[in-house]
N, C-alpha and C positions, 0 to 999 in steps of 0.2 A: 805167672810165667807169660812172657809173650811170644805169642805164637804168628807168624808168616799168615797172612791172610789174604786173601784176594781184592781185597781192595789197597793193601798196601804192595803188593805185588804190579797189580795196576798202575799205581802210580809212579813205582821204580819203572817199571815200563818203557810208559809214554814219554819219563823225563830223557829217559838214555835215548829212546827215539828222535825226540826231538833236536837234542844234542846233535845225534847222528843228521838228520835233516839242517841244520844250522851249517852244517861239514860240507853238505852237498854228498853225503855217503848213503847208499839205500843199506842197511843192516837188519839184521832178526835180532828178537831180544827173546831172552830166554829166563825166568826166575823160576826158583826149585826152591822149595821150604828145606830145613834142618837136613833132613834123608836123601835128599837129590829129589823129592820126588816132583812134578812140573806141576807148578799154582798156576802159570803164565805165560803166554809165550805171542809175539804178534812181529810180523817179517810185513816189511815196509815195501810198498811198489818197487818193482825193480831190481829185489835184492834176490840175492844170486840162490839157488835149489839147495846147496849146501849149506846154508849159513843158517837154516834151522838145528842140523847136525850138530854145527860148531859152536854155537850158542849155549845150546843146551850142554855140552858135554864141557866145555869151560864154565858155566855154573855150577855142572855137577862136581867137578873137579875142588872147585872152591868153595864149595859147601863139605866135600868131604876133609879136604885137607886144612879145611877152616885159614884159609889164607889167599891173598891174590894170586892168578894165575901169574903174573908178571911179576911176582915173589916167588913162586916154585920154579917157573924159567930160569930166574936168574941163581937160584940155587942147586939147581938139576945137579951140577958136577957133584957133587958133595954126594949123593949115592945114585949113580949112573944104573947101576944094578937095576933098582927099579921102575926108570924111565922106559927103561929099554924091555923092560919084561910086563910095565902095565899096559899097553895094548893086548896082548894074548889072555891075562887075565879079567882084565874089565872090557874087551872089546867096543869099541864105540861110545863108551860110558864118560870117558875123564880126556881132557885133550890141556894139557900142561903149558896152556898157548896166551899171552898176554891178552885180557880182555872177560877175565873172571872174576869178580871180588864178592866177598862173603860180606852178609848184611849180621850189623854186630849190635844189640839191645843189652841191656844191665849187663852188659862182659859176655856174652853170649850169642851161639851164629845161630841167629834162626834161619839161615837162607842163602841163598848166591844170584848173583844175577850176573849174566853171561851174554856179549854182544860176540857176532860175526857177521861179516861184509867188511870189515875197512884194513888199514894198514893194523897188525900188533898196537902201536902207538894209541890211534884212531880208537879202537874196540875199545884199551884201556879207558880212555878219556869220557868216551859212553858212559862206562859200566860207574865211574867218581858219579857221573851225572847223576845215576838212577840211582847210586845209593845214596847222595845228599838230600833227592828230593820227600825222605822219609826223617830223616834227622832231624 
């Protein structure tokens, strides 16, 4: 079984960082193993107080829901119910916001990596980064 480690954690990282620096976008990265739980996390000069929050909590989102955050967005209508009631129950924890993507081994998410600072667009394009640079 492969398991999320911190050296591959690292390396998603620094790739979606750099991505982001390429952009001209100061962003936080955020990666979470299987459980949401934080292997990684490093906010770039510049990048804004909040963007550790949003980072992290669109990793967690997409570690839990095993899918991109820019695939939950775009599916939200389909049960509103839930959008609307997972802030109260997970407070802070999952943020359903383009810029999440779950890291996938033998068919399987050991992990999510989660950028904030840029536009939706921007964060997603990161987070492609930091996961190809393990593939």
């Amino acid at each position: 079984m492969i398991e999320m480690t911190l050296e591959m954690a690292e390396k998603i990282g620094k790739a979606a960082l750099a991505r982001a620096a390429e952009m001209g976008r100061p962003m936080s990265v955020s990666v979470v193993d299987e459980s949401g739980r934080l292997v990684y996390y490093s906010r770039a000069d510049g990048a804004g107080f909040f963007t550790f929050d949003t980072s992290r909590a669109k990793a967690m989102a997409s570690a839990s829901f095993r899918r991109s955050t820019l695939e939950i967005t775009e599916n939200k209508e389909a049960n509103p119910l839930l959008w609307y009631s997972l802030p109260s129950v997970v407070p802070a924890q999952a943020l359903p916001s383009p810029g999440g993507l779950p890291i996938i081994r033998n068919s399987r998410v050991i992990g999510a990596v989660g950028l904030g600072g840029g536009s939706p667009e921007e964060d997603h394009t990161c987070a492609l980064a930091g996961a190809a640079a393990i593939e």
